[in-house]
VOMIDO-66935 format. One record per residue (C-alpha): residue number from 0; z, x, y. Coordinates in steps of 0.1 Angstrom, whole numbers, padded with zeros to 4 digits. Example, Ala and Ser with C-alpha at 12.3 -4.5 7.8 and 13.67 -1.06 7.14 Angstrom:
<nodes>
(0 (0078 0123 -0045)) (1 (0071 0137 -0011)) 
</nodes>
This chain:
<nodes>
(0 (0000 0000 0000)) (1 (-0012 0015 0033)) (2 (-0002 0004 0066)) (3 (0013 0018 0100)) (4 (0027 -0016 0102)) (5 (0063 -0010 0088)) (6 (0071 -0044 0090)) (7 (0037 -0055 0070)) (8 (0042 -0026 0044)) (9 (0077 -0041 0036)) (10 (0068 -0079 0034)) (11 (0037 -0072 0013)) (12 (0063 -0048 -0005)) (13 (0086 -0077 -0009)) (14 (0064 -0100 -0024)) (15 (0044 -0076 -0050)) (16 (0080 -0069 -0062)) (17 (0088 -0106 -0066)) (18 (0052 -0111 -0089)) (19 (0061 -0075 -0110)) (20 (0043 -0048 -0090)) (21 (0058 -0015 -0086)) (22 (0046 0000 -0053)) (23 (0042 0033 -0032)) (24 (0039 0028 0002)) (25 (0024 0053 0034)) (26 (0014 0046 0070)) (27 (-0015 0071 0070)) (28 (-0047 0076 0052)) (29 (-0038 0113 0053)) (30 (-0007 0108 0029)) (31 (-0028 0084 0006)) (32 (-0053 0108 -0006)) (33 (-0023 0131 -0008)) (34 (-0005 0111 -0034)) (35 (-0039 0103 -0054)) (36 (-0051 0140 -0052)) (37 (-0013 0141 -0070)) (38 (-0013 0109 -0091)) (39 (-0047 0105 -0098)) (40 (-0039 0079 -0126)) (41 (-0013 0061 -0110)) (42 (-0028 0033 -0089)) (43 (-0045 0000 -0100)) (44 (-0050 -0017 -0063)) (45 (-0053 -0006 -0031)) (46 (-0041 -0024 -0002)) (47 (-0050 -0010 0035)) (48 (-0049 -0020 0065)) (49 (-0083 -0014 0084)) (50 (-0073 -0003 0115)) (51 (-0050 0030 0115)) (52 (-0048 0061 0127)) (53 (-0078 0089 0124)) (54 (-0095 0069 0092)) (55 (-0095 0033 0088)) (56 (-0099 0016 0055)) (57 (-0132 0013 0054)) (58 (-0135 0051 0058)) (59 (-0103 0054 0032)) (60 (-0123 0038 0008)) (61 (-0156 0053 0013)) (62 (-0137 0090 0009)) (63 (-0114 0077 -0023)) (64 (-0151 0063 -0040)) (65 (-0163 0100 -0029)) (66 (-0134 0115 -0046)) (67 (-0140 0101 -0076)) (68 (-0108 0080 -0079)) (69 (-0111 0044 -0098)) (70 (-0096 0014 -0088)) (71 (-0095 -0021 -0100)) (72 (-0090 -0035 -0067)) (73 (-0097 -0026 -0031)) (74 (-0084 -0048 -0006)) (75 (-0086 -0044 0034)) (76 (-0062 -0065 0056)) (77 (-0074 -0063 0090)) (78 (-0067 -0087 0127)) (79 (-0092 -0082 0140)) (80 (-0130 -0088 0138)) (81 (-0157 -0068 0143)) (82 (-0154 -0048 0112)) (83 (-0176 -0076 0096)) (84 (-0209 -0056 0091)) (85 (-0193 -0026 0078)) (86 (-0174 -0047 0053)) (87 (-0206 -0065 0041)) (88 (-0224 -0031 0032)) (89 (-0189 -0017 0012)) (90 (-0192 -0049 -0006)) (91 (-0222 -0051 -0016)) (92 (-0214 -0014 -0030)) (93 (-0186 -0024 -0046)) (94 (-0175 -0057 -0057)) (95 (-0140 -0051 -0059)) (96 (-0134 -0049 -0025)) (97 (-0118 -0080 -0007)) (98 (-0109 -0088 0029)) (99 (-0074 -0106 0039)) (100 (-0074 -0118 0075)) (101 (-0039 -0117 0094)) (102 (-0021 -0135 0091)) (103 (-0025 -0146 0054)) (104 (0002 -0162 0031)) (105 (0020 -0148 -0003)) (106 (-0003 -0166 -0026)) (107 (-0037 -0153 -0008)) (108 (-0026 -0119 -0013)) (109 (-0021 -0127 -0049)) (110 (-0055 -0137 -0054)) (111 (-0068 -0111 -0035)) (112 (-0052 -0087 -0063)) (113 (-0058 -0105 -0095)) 
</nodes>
């Protein structure tokens, strides 16, 4: 789970606990690839926020497909629009990508995980 939102990484937090998921959170892109470069095998989903400091999610994702790392879910939260275009292209790339518009409810970030 990446956000600089500290309030947003511990809700989301909060409610993957109460469905079973065990989760690492970080509020930069930099510290993300850190922890997959050691854990490659670790993560199932990712869940970013789009707009952050120095790479967004979009660009996370483009660099973790890059690396090599598998996922079974991408998922980019994001406030505001514009990113539309940029999200189209990633995914028609990649179909496991999904987009969550704040604010969104518990049981859409469920779905956007399962």
């Amino acid at each position: 789970l990446l956000s600089s939102d500290e309030m947003l990484r511990e809700t989301i937090t909060m409610c993957l606990k109460k469905k079973g998921f065990d989760t690492i959170t970080t509020f930069n892109a930099e510290e993300a690839l850190e922890l997959l470069e050691h854990f490659p095998y670790s993560f199932r989903v990712l869940i970013t926020d789009n707009l952050m400091d120095k790479m967004n999610g979009i660009e996370l994702i483009k660099e973790i497909k890059k690396r090599g790392y598998e996922f079974k879910k991408f998922v980019i939260t994001s406030s505001m629009i514009g990113f539309e275009l940029e999200i189209q292209k990633l995914k028609e790339i990649d179909e496991r990508l999904t987009t969550l518009l704040k604010p969104f409810k518990p049981e859409e970030l469920y779905r956007s995980i399962e």
